[in-house]
BALOBA-1460 file (C-alpha; in Angstrom, 3 decimals):
// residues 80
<rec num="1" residu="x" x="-95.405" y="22.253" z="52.689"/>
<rec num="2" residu="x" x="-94.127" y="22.550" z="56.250"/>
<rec num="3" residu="x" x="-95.849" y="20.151" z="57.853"/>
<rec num="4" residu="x" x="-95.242" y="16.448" z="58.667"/>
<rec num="5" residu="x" x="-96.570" y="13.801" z="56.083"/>
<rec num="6" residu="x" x="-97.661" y="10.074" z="56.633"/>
<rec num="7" residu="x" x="-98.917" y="7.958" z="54.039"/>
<rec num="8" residu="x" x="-102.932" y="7.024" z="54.297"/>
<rec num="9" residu="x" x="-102.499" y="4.263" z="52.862"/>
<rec num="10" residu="x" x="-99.493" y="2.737" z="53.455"/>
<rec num="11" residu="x" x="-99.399" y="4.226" z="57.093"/>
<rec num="12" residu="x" x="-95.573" y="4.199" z="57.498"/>
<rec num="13" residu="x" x="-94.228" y="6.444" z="55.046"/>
<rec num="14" residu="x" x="-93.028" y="9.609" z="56.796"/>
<rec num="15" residu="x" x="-89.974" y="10.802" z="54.693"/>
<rec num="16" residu="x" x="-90.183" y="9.851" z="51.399"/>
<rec num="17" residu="x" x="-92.410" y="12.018" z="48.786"/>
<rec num="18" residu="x" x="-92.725" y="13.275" z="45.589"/>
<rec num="19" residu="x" x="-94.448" y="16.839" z="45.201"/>
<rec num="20" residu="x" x="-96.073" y="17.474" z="41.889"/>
<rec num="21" residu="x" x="-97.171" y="20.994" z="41.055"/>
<rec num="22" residu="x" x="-100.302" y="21.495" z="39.017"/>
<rec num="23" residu="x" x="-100.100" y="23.557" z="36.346"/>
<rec num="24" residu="x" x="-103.601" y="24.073" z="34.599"/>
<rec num="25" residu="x" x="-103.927" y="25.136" z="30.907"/>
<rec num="26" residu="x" x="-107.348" y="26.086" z="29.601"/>
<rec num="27" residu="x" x="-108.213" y="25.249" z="26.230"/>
<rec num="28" residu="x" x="-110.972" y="24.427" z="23.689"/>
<rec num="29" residu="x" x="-110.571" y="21.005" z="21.545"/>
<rec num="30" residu="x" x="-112.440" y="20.062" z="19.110"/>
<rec num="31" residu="x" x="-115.160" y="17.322" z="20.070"/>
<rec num="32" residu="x" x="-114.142" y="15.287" z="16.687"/>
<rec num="33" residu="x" x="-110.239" y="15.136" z="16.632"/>
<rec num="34" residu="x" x="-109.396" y="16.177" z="20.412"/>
<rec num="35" residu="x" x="-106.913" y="18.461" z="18.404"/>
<rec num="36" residu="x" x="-106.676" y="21.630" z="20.412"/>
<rec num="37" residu="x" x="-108.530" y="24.713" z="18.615"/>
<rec num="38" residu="x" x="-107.837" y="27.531" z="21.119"/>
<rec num="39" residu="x" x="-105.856" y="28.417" z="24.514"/>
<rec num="40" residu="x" x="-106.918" y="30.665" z="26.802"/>
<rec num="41" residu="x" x="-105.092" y="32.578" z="29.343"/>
<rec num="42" residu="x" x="-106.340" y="32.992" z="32.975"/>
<rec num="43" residu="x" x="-107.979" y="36.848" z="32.721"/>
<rec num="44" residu="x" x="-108.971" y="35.720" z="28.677"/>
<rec num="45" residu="x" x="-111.613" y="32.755" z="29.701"/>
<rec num="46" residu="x" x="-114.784" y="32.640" z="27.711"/>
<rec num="47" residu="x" x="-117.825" y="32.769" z="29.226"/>
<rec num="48" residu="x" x="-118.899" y="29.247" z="29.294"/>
<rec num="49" residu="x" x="-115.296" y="28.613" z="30.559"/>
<rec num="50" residu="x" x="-115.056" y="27.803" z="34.375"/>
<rec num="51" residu="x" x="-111.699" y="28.287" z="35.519"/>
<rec num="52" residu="x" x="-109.497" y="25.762" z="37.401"/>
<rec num="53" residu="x" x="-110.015" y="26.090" z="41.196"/>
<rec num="54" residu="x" x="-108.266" y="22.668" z="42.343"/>
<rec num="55" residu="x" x="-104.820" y="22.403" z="44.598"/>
<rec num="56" residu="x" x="-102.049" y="24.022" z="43.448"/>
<rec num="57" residu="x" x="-99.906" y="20.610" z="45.137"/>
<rec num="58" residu="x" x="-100.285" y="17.010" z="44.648"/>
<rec num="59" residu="x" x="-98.244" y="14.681" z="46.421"/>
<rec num="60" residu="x" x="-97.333" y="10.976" z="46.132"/>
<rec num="61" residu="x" x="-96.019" y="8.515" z="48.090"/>
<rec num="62" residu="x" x="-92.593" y="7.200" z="46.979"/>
<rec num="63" residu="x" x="-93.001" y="3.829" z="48.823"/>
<rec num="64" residu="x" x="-96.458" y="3.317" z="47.663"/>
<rec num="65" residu="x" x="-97.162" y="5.281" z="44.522"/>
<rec num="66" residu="x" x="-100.641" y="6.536" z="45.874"/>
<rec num="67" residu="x" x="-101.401" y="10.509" z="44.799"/>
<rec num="68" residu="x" x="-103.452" y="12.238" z="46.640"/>
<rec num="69" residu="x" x="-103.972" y="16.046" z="47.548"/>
<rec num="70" residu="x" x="-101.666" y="17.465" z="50.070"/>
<rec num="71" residu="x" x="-103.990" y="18.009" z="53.109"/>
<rec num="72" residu="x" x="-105.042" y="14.021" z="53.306"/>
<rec num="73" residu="x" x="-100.732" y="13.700" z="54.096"/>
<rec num="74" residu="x" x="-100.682" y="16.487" z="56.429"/>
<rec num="75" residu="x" x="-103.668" y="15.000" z="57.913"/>
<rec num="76" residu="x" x="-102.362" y="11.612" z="58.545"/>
<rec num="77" residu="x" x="-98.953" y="13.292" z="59.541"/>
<rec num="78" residu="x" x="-100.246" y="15.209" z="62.220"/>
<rec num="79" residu="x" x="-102.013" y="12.371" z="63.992"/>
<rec num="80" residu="x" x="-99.232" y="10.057" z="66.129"/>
């Protein structure tokens, strides 16, 4: 997170951001109710079970709203 941001879609936001961490839970829900049957912790997945390998950081644009991963911001931050 120490890199300048820009926007990619608005294209002049360069200051103003909200970072949202990702937090993943695993669980197992029942395909009826959606109600949650069981949780599973990271080194307790079953085998079927494909843990989360997405970005640990989200960010969004506070002039725009758009949410997108953090490397498409650095991206369009670095280029000026």
């Amino acid at each position: 997170m120490n890199a300048p941001y820009c926007c990619p879609n608005c294209k002049t936001n360069r200051s103003r951001f909200n970072i949202i961490e990702q937090v993943s839970k695993s669980v197992k829900m029942d395909p009826a109710s959606g109600e949650t049957i069981e949780e599973y912790s990271a080194n307790n997945l079953s085998p079927f079970h494909i843990p989360y390998k997405g970005p640990d950081y989200k960010v969004q644009c506070a002039a725009c709203g758009l949410v997108e991963d953090e490397k498409t911001f650095i991206a369009f931050g670095e280029k000026k």
